[in-house]
N, C-alpha and C positions, 0 to 999 in steps of 0.2 A: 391345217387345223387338226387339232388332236378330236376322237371322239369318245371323248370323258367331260361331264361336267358334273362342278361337284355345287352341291345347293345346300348355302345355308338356312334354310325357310323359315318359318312363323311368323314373318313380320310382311306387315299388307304393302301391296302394290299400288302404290300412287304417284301419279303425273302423267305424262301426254306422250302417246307416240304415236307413229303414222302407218295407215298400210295403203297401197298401192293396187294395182292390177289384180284378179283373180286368177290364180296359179291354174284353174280350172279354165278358161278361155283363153290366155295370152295365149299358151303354148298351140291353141288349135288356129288361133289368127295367125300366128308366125308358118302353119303346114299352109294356111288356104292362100300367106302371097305365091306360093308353088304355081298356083291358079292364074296369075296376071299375065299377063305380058308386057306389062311398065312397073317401077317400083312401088312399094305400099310402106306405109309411115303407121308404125303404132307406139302408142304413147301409153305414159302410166303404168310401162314393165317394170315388175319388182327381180331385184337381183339375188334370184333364188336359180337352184340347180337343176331347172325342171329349164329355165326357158338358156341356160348354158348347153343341157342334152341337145336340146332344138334346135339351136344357134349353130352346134356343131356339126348334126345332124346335114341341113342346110348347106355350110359350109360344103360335106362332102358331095355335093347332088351341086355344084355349080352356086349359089345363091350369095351374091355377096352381102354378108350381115355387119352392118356399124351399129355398136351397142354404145349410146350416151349412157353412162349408170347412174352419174348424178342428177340427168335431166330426166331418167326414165325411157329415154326416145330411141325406139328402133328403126331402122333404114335398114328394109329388106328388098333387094333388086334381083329379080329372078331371069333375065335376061339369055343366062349362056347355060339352063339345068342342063346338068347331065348325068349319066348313071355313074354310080358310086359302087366301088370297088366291095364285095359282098363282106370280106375280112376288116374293112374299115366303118363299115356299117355296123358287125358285130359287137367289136373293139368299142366302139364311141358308146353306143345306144344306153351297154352295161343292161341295168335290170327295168330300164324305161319301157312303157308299152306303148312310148310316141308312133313306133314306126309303124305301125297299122296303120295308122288315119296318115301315113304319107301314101298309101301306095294308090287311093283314087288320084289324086294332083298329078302320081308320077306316069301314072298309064295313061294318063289324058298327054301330058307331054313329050312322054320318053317311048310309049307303047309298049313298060316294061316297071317292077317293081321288085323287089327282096324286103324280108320281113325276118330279122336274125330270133334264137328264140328268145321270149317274153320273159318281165320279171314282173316287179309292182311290188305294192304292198301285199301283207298277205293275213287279207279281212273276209275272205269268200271266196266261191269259184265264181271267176272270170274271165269264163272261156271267150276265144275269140272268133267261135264257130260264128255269131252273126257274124261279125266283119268281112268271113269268109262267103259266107252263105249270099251274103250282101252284094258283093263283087260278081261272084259267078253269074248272080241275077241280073247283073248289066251286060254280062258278057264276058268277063274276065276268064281266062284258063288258069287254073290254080296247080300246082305243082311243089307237093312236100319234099323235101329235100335234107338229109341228115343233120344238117346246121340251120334249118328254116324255111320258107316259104318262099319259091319263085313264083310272082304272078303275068301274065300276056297280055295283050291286050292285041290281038288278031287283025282285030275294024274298027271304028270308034265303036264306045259303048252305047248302050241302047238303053232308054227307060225303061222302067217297071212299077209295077205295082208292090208293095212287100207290107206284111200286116207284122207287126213283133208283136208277142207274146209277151212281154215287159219292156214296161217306156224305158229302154237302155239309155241311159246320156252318150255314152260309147257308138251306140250302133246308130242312134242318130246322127250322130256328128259326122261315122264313116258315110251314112246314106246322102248327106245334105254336099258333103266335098266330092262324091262324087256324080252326082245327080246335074249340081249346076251347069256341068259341060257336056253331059249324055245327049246324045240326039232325042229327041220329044219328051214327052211328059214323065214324071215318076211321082207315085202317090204312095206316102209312108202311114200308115195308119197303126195307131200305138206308139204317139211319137211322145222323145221324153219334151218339155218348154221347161227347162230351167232358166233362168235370167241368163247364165252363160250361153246357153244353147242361141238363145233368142238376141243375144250381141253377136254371134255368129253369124247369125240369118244378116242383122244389119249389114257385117261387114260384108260380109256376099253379096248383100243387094248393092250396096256401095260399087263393088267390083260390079256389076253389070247384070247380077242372076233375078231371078223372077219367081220370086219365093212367096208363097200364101201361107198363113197358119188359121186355120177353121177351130171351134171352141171343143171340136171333138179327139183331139189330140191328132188331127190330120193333118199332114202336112205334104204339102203338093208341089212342084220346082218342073219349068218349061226352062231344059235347054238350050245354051246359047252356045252360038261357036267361040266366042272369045270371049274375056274377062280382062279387067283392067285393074291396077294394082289401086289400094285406098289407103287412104288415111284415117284415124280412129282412135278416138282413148278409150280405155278398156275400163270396163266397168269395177269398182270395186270389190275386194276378195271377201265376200261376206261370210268366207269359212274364217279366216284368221279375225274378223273385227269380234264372232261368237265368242272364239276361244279365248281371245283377251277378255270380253265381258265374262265368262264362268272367271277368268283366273281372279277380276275382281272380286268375286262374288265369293268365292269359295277362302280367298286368303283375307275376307273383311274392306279390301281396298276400295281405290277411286280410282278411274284409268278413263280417260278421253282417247278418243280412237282419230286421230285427225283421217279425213278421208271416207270414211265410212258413210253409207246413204242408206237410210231409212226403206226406199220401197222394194228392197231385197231381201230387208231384215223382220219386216211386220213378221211373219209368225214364229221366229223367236225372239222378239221384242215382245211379243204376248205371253209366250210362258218366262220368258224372264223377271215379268212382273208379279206373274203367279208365284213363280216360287218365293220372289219379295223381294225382287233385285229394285233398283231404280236407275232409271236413265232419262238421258236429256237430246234432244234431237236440234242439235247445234247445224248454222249455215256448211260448214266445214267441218262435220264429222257427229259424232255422239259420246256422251258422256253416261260410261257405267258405274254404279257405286253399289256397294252393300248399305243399307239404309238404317241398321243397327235392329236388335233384336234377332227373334228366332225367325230361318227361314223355314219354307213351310217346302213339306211333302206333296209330290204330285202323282200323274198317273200321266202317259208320257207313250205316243205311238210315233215312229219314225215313219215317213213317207217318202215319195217323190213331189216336185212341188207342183201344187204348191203348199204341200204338206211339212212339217220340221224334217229338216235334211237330216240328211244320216250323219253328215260330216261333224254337224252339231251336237251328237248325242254324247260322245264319248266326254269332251269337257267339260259340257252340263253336267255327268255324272259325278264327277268328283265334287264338284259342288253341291248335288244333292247330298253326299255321304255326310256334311253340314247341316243339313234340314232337319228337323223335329217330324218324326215319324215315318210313315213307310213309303216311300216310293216307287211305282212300279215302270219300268220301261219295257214297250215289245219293240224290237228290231224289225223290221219288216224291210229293207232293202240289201245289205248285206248278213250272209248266215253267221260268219265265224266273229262279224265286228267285237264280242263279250269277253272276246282275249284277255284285254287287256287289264281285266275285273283281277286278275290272279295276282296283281303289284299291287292293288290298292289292298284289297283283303291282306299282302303283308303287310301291307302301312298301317293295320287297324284299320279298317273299311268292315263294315258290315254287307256283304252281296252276296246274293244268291240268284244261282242261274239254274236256268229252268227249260226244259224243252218247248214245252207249251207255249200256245199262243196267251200271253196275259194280258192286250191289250182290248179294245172295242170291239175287235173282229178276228178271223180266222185270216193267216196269212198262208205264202206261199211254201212257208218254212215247218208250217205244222205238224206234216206227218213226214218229215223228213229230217227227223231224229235227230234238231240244229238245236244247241241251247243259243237261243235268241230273244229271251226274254229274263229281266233282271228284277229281282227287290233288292232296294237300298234300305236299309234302317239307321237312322241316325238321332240325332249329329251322333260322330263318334271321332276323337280326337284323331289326329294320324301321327305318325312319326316316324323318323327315317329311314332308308329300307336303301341298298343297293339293288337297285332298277336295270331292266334291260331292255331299251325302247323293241317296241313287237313292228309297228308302222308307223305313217303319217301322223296320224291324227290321234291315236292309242299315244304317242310316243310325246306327245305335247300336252296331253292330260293325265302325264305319268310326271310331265314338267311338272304341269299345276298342284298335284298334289305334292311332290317335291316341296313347292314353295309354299302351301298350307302348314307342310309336315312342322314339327318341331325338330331341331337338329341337325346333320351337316348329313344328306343324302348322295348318292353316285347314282349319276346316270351315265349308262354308258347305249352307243350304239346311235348318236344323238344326230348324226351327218344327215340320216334318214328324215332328222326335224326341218335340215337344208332345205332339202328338197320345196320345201310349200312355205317357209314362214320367214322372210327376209331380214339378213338383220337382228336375228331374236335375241342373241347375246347381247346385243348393240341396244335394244329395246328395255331388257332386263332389267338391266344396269340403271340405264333413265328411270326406271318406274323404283328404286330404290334396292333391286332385287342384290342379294350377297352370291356372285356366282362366278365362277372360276373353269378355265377347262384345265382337264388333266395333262 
């Protein structure tokens, strides 16, 4: 696949298409069958390049993986792990930051783990000192190495107590894979409960772990010596069903989300309505539409949940640059996410970024010189612009505005959109979209 696509836009997105699995849990369910000692079945994987890293990943540590793609259905059998040659770990991972949340499964099995160096998206800092700091707290001997991290594992790991200073979804999910097999008890206090986090916890408890989540974001896990491999359908991608409703919303359209479920979506299902979207909450999925007239300006703080995701904010935004008056957004989970303001502003976008905290409250980014707060002033026409996708989620509300724009747009850098949104060319096209790769 080439990574050019070129968008003829202006004309609204309407018809049905499907999304699948959350790119955000599949990939942690496929590290935690590491964990079994019999095979685990997960279902409702979407055929994105996050859970091919994984699969490969996997692949080199022993694990044999059959990927059904048109039935969604994983068969992971971890039976024969073993350690993986540290050059083909490199080689495979690329700019993936999967391999961190391998190395609790892998110390618990192998008494040993490698960690080649990190990529990601690049929306903040996102150090991986917890995941390190995390480990060592079990027991783990850490060892930097010019190509990456060797980690030990001496004795079995031991529980602990660890309080994070930011409910990380990251550093939970390292604590929670490797806590279920530590000898005695570990209490995380400052944990993040995303719905992903917390299909996690299921498929763990499923496996055999003995997981409590108390309403103080505490979360507490009694070691077991074994685990047994599950079975599980993954919850819906509640980031991809958002950014198809903004694309609605912002190109005028009507887009049915088959698959999509409402009790992951409520608080952007509420500003949706605010800004003057409309939606239907069908057996099998939900129906987003623009509802004609002016949409309206809001005021707009990003959380952890179960506050509006951050992942949400960037495709809402191009749809706010539509709304009749000022809109203001504060970022408060990642620093740099306002990147991607610099393509829309060429498209005709009205934004301004601000260091200040502009939302209800002071955040963590305030005296830390981040422009992390946004006004939009709208509506303001867009039109086409040669684009250069920055990330994930920046990189598919550079789509939307694309297909907003008036004109024949280039995106390039688009492979990055791979990663999280299955299919989106495939999806495009059904919704009526004029789009071509280079």
């Amino acid at each position: 696949m080439n990574d050019l696509l070129y968008v003829n836009g202006g004309n609204p997105l309407r018809g049905t298409i499907t999304v699948r699995g959350a790119k955000n849990f599949v990939s942690k369910a496929m590290v935690a069958s590491l964990l079994g000692e019999t095979p685990s079945v997960l279902r409702n994987v979407p055929r994105i390049r996050d859970v091919a890293v994984v699969s490969g990943l996997l692949d080199l540590h022993g694990v044999n993986v059959k990927y059904d793609t048109d039935a969604g259905i994983l068969d992971l059998d971890p039976s024969n792990v073993e350690s993986a040659h540290v050059a083909d770990i490199d080689a495979h991972a690329g700019s993936s930051r999967i391999p961190i949340l391998f190395c609790g499964p892998l110390l618990h099995r192998l008494g040993e783990a490698f960690i080649p160096d990190l990529g990601g998206c690049r929306i903040g800092d996102r150090p991986i000192n917890y995941h390190l700091d995390i480990l060592r707290q079990f027991g783990a001997v850490v060892d930097k190495l010019p190509n990456g991290i060797q980690l030990r594992a001496p004795r079995r790991l031991q529980g602990t107590k660890i309080a994070l200073p930011y409910p990380s979804v990251g550093a939970t999910e390292q604590l929670l894979l490797t806590a279920v097999r530590a000898e005695g008890i570990t209490e995380l206090d400052g944990a993040a409960i995303e719905p992903e986090i917390m299909d996690l916890i299921a498929v763990l408890q499923k496996m055999g772990a003995i997981i409590s989540v108390d309403t103080d974001r505490v979360i507490r896990i009694e070691g077991v010596d074994r685990l047994e491999g599950y079975s599980h359908t993954a919850l819906s991608d509640r980031i991809e069903t958002a950014s198809w409703a903004s694309a609605a919303l912002a190109t005028g359209g009507d887009i049915t989300v088959k698959g999509a479920t409402q009790p992951e979506m409520m608080t952007f299902l509420n500003t949706f309505r605010k800004v003057g979207g409309r939606f239907d909450v069908q057996d099998d999925g939900i129906r987003f539409w623009h509802a004609g007239g002016d949409l309206h300006s809001i005021v707009l703080e990003t959380d952890v949940h179960p506050g509006f995701m951050t992942d949400w904010q960037q495709p809402l935004v191009v749809a706010l640059t539509q709304a009749k008056g000022l809109s203001i957004v504060h970022e408060t989970v990642y620093e740099n996410r306002f990147g991607f303001a610099d393509a829309l502003r060429k498209m005709g976008a009205t934004i301004q970024v601000y260091k200040e905290c502009l939302g209800g409250r002071d955040c963590r980014f305030g005296q830390r010189n981040f422009h992390h707060s946004a006004v939009i002033s709208g509506p303001t026409p867009l039109h086409a612009a040669d684009i250069e996708v920055p990330d994930l989620r920046g990189g598919f509300s550079h789509l939307i505005a694309a297909l907003a724009a008036q004109g024949r747009s280039t995106v390039r850098g688009i492979g990055l959109i791979d990663r999280g949104y299955e299919n989106f060319q495939d999806k495009l096209v059904a919704l009526g979209a004029d789009v071509a790769r280079g």
